[in-house]
N, C-alpha and C positions, 0 to 999 in steps of 0.2 A: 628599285623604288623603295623608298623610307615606309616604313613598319609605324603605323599610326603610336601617337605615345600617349602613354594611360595616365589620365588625372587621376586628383584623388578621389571624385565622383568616382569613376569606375572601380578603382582598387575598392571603394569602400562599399560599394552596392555590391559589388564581387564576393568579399570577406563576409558582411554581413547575410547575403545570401545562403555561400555554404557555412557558415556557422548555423543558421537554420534551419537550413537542409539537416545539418549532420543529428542535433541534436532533434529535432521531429522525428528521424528515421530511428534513432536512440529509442528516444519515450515509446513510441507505434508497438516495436519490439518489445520491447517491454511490459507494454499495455495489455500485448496480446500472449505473451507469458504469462502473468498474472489470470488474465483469464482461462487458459489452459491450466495452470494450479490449482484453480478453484475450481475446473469440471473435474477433474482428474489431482483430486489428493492426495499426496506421498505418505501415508502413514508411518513412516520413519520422520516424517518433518515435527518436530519438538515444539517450535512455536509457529506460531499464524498471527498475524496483524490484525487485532479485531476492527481498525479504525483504516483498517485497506490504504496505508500512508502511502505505499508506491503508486497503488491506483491511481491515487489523488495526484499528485505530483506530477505523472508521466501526463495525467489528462489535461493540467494544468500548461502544461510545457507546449503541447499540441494545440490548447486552445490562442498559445499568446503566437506562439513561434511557426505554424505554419502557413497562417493567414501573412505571416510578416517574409517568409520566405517566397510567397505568390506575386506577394507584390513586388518585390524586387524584382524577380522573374521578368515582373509585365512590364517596369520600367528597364531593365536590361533588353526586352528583345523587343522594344518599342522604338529603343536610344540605338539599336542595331539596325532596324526600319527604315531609321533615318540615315544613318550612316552606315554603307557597308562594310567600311573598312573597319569599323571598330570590332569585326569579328575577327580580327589577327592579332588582339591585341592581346599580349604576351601572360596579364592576368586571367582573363579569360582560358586561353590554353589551360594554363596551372592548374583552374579550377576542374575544367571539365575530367582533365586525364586523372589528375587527383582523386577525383571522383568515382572515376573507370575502376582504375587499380585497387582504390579501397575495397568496394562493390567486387569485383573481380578477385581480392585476399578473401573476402566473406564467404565467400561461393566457394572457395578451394579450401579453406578450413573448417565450414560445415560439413563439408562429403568428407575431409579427412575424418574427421569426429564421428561421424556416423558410421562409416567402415570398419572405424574400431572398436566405436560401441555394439557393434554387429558382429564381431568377430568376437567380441567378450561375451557375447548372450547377454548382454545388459541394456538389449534393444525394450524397451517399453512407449505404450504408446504414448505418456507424456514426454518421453523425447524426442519421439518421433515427429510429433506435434510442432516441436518449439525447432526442430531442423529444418521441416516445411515452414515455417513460417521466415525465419532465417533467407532459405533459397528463394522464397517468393521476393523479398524485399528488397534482396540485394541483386538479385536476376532482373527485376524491373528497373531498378535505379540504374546498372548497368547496362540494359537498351536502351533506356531514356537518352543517358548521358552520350551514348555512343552516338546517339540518332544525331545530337546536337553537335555532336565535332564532326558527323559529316553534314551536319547543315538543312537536315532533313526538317525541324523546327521551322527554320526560319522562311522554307518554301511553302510550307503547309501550317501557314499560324491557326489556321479553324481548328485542325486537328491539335495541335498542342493546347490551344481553351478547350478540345472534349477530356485530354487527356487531365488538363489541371484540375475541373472539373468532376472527372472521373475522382480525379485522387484526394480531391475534398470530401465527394460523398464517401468515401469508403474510411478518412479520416473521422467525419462528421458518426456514421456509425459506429465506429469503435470507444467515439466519446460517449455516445448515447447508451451502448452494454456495459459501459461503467457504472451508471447510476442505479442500473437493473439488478447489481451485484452490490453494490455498497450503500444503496439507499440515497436520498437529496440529505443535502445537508444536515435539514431539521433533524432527520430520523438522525442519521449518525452524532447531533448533538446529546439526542435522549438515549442514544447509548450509550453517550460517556457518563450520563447522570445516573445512568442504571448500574453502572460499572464501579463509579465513586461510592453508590450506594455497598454493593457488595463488600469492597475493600473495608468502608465504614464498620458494617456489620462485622469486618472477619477482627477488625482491632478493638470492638467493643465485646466479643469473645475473647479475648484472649485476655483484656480485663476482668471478666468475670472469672473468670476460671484463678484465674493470677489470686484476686481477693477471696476465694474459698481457699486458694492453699494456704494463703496465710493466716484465714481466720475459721476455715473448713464451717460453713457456712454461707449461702447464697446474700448476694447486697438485696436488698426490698425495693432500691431503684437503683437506675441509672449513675442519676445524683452523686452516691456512693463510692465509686468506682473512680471518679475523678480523683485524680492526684495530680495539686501544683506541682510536688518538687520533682520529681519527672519531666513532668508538662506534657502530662495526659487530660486533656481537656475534651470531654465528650463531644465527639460530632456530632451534627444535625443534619435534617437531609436538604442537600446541595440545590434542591428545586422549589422545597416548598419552605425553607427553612424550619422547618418542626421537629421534632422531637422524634426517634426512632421507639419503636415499640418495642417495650421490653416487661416478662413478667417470669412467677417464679412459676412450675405449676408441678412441684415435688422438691424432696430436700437436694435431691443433685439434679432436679431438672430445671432447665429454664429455655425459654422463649424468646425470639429475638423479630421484628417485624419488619416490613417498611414498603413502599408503595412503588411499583414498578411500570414504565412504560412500555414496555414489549419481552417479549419472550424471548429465554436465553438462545444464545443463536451460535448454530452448530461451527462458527471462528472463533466464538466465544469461550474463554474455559472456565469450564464446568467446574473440574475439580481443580482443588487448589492447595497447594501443600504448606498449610500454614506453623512456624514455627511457635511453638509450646512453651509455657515458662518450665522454669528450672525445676527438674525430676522428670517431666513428661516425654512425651517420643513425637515427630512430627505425625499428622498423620494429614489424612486427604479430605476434605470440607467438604459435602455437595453445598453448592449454591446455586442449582439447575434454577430457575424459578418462571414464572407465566407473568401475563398481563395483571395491573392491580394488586390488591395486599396481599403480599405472602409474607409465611411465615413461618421461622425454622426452629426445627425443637433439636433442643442439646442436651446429654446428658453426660454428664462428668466420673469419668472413671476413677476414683479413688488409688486403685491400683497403678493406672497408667499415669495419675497426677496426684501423686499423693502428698498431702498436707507439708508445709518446710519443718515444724517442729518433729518430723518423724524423719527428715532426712539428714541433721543433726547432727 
């Protein structure tokens, strides 16, 4: 008997499928990494994403690509409904074993990784974490996929809508404990305003301090500190367009202000190693700061930033 032959309907509902599949099951992993990072922080990790970019992206990926991967599903085993034979059909095979074996490599290289991470003592619960999650995913996609090359699906469609179903809501929450960790949008926009702000603050320091060494003496404003040939042009703040608050309140002290939406947040960093004009040493900034105006007092070490006509 002739082996039904695959149109480009089916190669391409095929391809586009597991392309969807792979990459949803990518992001999920992912997703759910990231949220293991943030309960359980490595203290040796150097930087943190205060704009949670992976967050975003994997949620993004899951929001466009898994719905697009259901529905191909529902027109592949609708188009099979109809037609039994198009279950022999040679792309189909491809995909599913495809699928098997990937699933089936994931499974065999997380217990390897784990056995040797347990053999090293270098068992911690955040990997322990990200190996469960791992075998969960790939242990599922590999019954699934199994169920359906022996045909188990296509006898039992109720059960594969509970199962699509299932693995929507369980997609649908993992979108949803995204937003619980990195905030809606808005919030994460007035992060970045509060963060421009700081930045702002840490280069209109280093101005000031630059114009005491050269004239060892504090600017009376802002104003001052400008220099075209540079092309040091005083920032203002990025939200309200106004003017940063700046005052002197001693011969090496001065003040620097500015108006804040939310309070510094522990992704956030705090300290910051701001480099120094010439004679100085870097040193570490706090710019912790709270809700509404705050404002940081500085005070210039002669010793550590001493005047240029003395370094001469």
């Amino acid at each position: 008997m002739d082996r039904p032959k695959t149109t480009p309907k089916d190669f391409f509902l095929w391809a586009g499928a597991m392309v969807a599949l792979y990459v949803s099951v990518f992001s999920l992993i992912t997703l759910l990494f990231e949220y293991i990072n943030y309960a359980f922080p490595d203290v040796l990790e150097d930087y943190v994403d205060p704009y949670s970019g992976t967050i975003r992206f994997a949620m993004a990926s899951l929001i466009v690509l898994f719905p697009v991967f259901l529905l191909l599903m529902r027109l592949i085993r609708n188009d099979i409904a109809r037609n039994a034979e198009k279950r022999d059909l040679w792309v189909r095979r491809w995909a599913l074993f495809l699928t098997v074996f990937v699933a089936g490599a994931a499974i065999a290289v997380d217990l390897i990784t784990l056995i040797n991470y347990f053999l090293g003592g270098d068992l911690t619960t955040r990997f322990a974490l990200k190996v469960v999650v791992v075998l969960l995913v790939a242990g599922a996609g590999l019954l699934h996929f199994l169920a359906d090359i022996w045909g188990y699906w296509v006898q039992n469609p109720s059960r594969a809508q509970m199962v699509g179903w299932g693995a929507g809501a369980l997609i649908l929450c993992s979108i949803a404990a995204g937003f619980f960790i990195m905030g809606s949008p808005s919030q994460i926009r007035l992060y970045r305003f509060d963060d421009q702000k700081v930045t702002d603050l840490q280069n209109i320091q280093w101005q000031v301090v630059n114009y005491w060494q050269q004239k060892e003496m504090l600017p009376k404003t802002l104003a001052e500190v400008a220099d075209p040939i540079s092309g040091f042009m005083i920032p203002v703040d990025p939200q309200s367009g106004e003017q940063y608050g700046y005052k002197t309140t001693g011969v090496l002290k001065f003040q620097l202000c500015a108006t804040f939406n939310a309070e510094s947040r522990s992704t956030q960093t705090i300290e910051r190693t701001v480099p120094m004009p010439v004679g100085g040493k870097d040193i570490q900034d706090t710019w912790q700061h709270g809700v509404g105006e705050m404002c940081f007092d500085r005070t210039i070490d002669p010793e550590r930033y001493p005047p240029f006509r003395k370094t001469q």
